[in-house]
PDB file of N, H, CA, C and O in Angstrom:
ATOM      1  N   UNK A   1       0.846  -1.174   0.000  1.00  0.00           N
ATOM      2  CA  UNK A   1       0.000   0.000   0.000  1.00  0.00           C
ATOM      3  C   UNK A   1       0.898   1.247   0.000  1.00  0.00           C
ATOM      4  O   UNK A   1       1.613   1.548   0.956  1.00  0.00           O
ATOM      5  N   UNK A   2       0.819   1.894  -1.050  1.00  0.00           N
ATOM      6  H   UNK A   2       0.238   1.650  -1.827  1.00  0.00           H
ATOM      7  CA  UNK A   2       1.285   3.605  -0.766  1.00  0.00           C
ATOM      8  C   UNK A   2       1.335   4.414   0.353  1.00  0.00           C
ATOM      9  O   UNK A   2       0.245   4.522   0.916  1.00  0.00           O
ATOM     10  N   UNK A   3       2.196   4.977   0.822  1.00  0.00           N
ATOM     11  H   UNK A   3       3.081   4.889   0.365  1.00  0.00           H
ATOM     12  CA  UNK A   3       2.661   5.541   1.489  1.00  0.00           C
ATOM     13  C   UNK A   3       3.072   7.096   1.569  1.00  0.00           C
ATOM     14  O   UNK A   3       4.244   7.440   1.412  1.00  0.00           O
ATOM     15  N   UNK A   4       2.046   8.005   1.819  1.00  0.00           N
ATOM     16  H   UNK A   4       1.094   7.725   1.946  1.00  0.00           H
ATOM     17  CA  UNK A   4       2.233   9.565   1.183  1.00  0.00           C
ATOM     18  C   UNK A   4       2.378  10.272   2.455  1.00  0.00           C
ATOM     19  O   UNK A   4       1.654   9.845   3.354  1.00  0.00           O
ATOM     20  N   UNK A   5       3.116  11.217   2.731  1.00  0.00           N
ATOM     21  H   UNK A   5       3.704  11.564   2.001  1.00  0.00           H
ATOM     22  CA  UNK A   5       3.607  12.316   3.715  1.00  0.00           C
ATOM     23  C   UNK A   5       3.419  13.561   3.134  1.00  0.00           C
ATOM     24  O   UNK A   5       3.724  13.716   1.952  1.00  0.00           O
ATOM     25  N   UNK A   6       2.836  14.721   3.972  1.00  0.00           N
ATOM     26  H   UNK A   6       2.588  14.595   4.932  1.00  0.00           H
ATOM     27  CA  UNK A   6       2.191  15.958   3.384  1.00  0.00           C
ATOM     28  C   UNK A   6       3.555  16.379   4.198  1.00  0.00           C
ATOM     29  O   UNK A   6       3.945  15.671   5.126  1.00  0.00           O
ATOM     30  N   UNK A   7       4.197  17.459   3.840  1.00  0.00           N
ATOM     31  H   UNK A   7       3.880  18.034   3.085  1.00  0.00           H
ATOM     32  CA  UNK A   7       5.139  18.460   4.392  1.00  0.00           C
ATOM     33  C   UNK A   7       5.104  20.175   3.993  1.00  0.00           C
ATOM     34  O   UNK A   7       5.697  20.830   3.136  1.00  0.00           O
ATOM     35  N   UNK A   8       4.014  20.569   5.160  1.00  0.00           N
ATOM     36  H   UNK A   8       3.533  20.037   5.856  1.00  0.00           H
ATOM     37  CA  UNK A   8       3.243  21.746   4.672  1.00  0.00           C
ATOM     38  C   UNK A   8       4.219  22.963   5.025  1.00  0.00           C
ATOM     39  O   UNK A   8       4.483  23.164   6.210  1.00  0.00           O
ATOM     40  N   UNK A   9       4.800  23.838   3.957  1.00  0.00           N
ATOM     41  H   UNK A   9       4.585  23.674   2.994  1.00  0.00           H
ATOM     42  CA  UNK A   9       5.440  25.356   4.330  1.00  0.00           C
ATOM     43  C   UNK A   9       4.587  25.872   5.268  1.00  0.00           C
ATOM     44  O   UNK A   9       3.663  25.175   5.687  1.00  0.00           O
ATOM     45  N   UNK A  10       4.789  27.197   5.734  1.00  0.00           N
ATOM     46  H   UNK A  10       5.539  27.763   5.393  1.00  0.00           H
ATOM     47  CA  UNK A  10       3.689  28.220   6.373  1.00  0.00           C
ATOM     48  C   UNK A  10       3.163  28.988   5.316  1.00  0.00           C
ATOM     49  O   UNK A  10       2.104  29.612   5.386  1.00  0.00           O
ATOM     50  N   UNK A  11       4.134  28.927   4.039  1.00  0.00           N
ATOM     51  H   UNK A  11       4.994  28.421   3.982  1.00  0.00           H
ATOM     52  CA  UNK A  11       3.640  30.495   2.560  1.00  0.00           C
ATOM     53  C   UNK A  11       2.160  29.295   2.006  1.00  0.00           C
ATOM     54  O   UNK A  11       1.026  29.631   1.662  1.00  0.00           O
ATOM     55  N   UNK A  12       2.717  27.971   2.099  1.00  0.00           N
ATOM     56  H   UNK A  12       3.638  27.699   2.378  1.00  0.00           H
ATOM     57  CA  UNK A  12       1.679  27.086   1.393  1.00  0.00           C
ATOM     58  C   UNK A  12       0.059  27.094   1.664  1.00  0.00           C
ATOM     59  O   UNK A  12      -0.969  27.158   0.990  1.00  0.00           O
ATOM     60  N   UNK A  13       0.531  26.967   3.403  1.00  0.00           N
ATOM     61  H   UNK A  13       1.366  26.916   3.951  1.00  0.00           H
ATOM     62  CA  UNK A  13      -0.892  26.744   4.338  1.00  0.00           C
ATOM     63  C   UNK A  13      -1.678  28.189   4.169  1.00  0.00           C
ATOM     64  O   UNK A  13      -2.876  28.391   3.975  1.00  0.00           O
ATOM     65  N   UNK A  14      -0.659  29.057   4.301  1.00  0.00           N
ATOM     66  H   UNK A  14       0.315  28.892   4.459  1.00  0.00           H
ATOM     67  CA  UNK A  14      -1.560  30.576   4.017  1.00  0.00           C
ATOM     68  C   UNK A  14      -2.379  30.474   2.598  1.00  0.00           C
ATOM     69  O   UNK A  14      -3.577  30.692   2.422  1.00  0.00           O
ATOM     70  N   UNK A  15      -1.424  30.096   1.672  1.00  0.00           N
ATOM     71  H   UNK A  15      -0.451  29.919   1.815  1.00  0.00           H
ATOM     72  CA  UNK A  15      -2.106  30.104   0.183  1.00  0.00           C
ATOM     73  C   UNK A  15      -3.608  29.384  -0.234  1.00  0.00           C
ATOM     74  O   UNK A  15      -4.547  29.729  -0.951  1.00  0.00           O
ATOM     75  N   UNK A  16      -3.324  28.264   0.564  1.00  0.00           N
ATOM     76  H   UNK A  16      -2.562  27.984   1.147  1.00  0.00           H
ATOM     77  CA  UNK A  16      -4.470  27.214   0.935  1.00  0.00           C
ATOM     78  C   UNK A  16      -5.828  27.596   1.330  1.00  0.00           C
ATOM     79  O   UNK A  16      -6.918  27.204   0.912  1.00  0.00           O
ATOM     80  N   UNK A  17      -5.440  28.656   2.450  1.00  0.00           N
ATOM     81  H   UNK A  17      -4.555  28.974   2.790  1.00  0.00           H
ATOM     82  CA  UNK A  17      -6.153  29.576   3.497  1.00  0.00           C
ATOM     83  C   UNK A  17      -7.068  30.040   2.191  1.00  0.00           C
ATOM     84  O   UNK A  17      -8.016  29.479   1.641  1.00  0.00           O
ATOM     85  N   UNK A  18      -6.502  31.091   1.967  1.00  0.00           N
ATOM     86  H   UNK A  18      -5.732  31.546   2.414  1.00  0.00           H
ATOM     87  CA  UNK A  18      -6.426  31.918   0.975  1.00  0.00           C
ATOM     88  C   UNK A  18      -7.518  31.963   0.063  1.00  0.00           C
ATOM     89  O   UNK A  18      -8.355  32.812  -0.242  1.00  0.00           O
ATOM     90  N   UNK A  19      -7.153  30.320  -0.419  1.00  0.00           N
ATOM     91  H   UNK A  19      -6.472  29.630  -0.170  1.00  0.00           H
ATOM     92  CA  UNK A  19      -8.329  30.054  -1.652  1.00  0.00           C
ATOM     93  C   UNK A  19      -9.452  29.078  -0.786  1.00  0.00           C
ATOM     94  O   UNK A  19      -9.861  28.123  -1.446  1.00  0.00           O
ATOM     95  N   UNK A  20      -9.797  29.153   0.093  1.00  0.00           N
ATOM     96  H   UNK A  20      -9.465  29.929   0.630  1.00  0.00           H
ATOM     97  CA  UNK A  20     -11.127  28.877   1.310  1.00  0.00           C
ATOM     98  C   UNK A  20     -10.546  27.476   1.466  1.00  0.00           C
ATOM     99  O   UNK A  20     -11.527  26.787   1.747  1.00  0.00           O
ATOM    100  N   UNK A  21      -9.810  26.939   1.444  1.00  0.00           N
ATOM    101  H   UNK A  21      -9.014  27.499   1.216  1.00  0.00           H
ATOM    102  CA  UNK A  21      -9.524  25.134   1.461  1.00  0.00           C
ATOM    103  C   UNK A  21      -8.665  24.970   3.166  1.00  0.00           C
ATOM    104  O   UNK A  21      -8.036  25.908   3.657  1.00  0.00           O
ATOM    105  N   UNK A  22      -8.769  24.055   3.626  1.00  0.00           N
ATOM    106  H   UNK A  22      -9.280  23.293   3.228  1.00  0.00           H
ATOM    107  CA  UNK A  22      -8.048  23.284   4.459  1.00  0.00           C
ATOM    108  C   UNK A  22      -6.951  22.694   4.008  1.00  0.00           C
ATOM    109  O   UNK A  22      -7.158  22.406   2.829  1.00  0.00           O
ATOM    110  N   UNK A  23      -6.109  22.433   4.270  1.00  0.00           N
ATOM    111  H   UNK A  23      -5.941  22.666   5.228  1.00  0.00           H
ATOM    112  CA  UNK A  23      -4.701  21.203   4.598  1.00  0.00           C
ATOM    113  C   UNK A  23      -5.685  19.729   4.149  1.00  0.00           C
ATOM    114  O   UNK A  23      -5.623  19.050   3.125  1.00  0.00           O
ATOM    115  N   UNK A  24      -6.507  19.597   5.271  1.00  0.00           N
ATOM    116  H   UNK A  24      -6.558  20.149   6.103  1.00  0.00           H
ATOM    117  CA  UNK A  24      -7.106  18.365   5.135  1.00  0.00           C
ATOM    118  C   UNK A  24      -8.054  18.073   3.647  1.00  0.00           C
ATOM    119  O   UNK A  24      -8.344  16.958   3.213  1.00  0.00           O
ATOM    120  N   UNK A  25      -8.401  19.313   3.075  1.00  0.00           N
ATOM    121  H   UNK A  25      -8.165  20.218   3.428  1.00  0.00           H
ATOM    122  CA  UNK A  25      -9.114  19.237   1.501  1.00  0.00           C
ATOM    123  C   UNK A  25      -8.323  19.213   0.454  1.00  0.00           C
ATOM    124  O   UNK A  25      -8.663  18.999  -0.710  1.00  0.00           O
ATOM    125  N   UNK A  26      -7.286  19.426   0.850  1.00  0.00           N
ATOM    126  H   UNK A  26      -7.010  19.599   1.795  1.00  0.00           H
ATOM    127  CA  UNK A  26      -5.923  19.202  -0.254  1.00  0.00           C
ATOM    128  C   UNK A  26      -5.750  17.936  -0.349  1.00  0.00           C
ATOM    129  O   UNK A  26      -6.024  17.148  -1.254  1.00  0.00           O
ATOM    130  N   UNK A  27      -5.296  17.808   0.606  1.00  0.00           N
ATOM    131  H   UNK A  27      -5.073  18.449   1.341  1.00  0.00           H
ATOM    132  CA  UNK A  27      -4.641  16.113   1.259  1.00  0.00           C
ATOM    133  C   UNK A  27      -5.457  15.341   0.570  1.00  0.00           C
ATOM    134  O   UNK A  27      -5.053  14.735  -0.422  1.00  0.00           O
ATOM    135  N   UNK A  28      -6.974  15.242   1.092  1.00  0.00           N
ATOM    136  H   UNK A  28      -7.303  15.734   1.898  1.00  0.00           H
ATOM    137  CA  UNK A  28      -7.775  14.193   0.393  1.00  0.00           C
ATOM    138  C   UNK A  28      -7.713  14.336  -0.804  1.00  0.00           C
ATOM    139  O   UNK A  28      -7.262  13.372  -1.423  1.00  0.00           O
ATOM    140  N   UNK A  29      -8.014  15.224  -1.379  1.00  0.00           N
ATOM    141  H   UNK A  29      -8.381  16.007  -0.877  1.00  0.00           H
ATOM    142  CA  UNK A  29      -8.502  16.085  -3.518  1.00  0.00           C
ATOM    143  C   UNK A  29      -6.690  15.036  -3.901  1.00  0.00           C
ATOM    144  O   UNK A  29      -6.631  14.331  -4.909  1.00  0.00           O
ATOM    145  N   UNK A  30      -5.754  15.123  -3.164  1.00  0.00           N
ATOM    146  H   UNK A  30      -5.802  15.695  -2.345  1.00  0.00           H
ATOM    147  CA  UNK A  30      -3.893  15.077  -3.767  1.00  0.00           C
ATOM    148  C   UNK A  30      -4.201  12.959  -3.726  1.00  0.00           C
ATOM    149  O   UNK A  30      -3.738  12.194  -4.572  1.00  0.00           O
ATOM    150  N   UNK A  31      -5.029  12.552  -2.566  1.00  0.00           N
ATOM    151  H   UNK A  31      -5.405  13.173  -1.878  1.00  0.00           H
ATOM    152  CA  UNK A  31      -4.903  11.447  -2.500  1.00  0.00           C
ATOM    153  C   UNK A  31      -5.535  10.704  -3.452  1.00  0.00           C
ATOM    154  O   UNK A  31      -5.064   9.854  -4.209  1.00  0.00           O
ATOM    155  N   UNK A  32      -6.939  11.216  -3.307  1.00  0.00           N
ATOM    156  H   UNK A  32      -7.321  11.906  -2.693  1.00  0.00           H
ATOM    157  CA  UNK A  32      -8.025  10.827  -4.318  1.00  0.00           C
ATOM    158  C   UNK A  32      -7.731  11.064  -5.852  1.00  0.00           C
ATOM    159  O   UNK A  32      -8.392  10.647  -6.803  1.00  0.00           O
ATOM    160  N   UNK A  33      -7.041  11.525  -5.863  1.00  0.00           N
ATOM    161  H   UNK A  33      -6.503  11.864  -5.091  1.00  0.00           H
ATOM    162  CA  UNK A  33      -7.011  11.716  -7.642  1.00  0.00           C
ATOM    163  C   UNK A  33      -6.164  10.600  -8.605  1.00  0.00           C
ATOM    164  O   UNK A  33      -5.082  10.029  -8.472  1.00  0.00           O
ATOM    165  N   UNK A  34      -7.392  10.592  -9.807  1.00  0.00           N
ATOM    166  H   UNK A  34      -8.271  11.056  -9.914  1.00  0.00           H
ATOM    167  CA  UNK A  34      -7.453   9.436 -10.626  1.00  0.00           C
ATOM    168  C   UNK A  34      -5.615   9.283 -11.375  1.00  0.00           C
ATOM    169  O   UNK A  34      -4.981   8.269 -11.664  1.00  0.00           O
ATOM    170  N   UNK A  35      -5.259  10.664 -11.474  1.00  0.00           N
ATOM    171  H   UNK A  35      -5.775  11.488 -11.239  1.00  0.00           H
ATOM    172  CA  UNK A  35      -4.314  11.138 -12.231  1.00  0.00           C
ATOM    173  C   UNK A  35      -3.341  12.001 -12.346  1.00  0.00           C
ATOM    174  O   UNK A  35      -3.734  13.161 -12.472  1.00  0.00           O
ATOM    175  N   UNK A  36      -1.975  11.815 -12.346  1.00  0.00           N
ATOM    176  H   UNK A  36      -1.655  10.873 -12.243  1.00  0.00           H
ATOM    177  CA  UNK A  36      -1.061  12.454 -11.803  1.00  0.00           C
ATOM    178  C   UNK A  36      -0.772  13.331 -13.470  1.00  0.00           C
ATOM    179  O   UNK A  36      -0.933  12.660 -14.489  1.00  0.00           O
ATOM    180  N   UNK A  37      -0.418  14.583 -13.572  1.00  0.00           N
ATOM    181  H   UNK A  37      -0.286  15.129 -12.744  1.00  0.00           H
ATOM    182  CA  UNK A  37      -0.182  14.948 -14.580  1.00  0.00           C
ATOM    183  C   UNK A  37       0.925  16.334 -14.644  1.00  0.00           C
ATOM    184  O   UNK A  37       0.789  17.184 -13.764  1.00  0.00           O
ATOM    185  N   UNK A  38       1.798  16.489 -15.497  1.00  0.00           N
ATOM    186  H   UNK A  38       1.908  15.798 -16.212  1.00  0.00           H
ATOM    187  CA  UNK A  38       2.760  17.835 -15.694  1.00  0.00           C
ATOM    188  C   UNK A  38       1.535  18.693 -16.815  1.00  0.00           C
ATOM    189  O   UNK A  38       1.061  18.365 -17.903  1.00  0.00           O
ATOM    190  N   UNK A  39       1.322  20.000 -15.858  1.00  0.00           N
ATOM    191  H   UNK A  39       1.707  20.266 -14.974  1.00  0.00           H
ATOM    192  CA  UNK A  39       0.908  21.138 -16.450  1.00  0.00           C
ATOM    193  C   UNK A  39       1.466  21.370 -17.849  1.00  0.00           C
ATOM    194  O   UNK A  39       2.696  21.325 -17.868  1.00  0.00           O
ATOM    195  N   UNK A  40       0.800  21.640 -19.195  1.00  0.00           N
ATOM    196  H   UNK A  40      -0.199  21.677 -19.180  1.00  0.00           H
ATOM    197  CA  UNK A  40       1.694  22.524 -20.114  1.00  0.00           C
ATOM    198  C   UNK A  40       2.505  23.563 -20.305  1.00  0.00           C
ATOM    199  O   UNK A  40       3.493  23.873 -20.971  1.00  0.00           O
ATOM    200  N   UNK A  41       1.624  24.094 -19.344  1.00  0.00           N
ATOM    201  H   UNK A  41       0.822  23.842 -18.803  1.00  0.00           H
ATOM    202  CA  UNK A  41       1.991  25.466 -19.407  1.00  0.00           C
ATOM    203  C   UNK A  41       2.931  26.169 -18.455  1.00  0.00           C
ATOM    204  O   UNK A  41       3.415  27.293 -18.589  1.00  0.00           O
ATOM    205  N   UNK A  42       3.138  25.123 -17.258  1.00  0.00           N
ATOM    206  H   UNK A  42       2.744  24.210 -17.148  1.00  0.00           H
ATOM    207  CA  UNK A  42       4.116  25.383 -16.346  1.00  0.00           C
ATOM    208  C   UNK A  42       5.010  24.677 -16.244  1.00  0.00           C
ATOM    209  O   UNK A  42       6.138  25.146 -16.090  1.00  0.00           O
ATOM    210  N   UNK A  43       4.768  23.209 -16.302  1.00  0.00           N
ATOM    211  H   UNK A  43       3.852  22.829 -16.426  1.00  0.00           H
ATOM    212  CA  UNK A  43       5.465  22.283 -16.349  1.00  0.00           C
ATOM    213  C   UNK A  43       5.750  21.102 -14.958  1.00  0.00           C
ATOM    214  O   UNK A  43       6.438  20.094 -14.797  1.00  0.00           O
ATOM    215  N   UNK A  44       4.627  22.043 -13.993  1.00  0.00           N
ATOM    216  H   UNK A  44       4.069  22.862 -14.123  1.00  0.00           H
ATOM    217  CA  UNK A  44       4.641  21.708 -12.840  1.00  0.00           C
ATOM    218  C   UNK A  44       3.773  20.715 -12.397  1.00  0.00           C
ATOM    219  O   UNK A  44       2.852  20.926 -13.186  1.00  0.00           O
ATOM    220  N   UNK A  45       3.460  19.944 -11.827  1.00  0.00           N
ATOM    221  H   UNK A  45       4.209  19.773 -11.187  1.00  0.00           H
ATOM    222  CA  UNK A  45       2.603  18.577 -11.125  1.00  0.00           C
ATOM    223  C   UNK A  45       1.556  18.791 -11.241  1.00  0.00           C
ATOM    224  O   UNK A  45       1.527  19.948 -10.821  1.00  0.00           O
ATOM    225  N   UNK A  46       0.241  18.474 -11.601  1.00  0.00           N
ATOM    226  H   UNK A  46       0.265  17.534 -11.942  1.00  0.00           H
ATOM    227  CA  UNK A  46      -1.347  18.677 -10.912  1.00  0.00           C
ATOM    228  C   UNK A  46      -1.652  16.996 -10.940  1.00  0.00           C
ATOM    229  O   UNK A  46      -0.971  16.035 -11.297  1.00  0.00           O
ATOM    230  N   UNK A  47      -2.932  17.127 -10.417  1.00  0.00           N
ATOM    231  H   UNK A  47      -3.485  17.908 -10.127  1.00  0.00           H
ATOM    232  CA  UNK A  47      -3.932  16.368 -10.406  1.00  0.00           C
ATOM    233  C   UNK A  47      -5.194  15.940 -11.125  1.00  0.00           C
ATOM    234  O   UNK A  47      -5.440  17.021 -11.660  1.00  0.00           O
ATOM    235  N   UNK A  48      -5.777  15.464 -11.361  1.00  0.00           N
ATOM    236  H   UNK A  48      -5.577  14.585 -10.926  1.00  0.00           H
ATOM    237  CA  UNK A  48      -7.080  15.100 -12.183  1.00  0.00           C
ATOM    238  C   UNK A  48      -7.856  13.946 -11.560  1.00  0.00           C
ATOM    239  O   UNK A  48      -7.547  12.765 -11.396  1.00  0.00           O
ATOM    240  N   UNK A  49      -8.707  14.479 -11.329  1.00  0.00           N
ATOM    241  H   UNK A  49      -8.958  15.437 -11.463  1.00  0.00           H
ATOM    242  CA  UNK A  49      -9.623  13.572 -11.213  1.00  0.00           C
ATOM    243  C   UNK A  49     -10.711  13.011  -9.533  1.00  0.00           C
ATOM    244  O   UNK A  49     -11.553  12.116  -9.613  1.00  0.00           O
TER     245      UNK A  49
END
């Protein structure tokens, strides 16, 4: 079974804040997702699904 560790900045958790979400609504949305994917346009990690 997978094994995932969240390691939250303080700039992150604010950002989080920020856009109305929890730590804990990340966490789940980062766990739950169907699909790991590199952005085009940034080139950076997201999620799907």
């Amino acid at each position: 079974m997978p094994y995932h560790e969240f390691l939250w900045l303080d700039v992150a958790i604010r950002k989080i804040r920020d856009n109305g979400l929890t730590v804990e609504e990340v966490e789940h949305a980062v766990l739950r997702a169907r699909l790991a994917v590199i952005s085009d346009s940034s080139g950076r990690p997201g999620y799907k699904g």
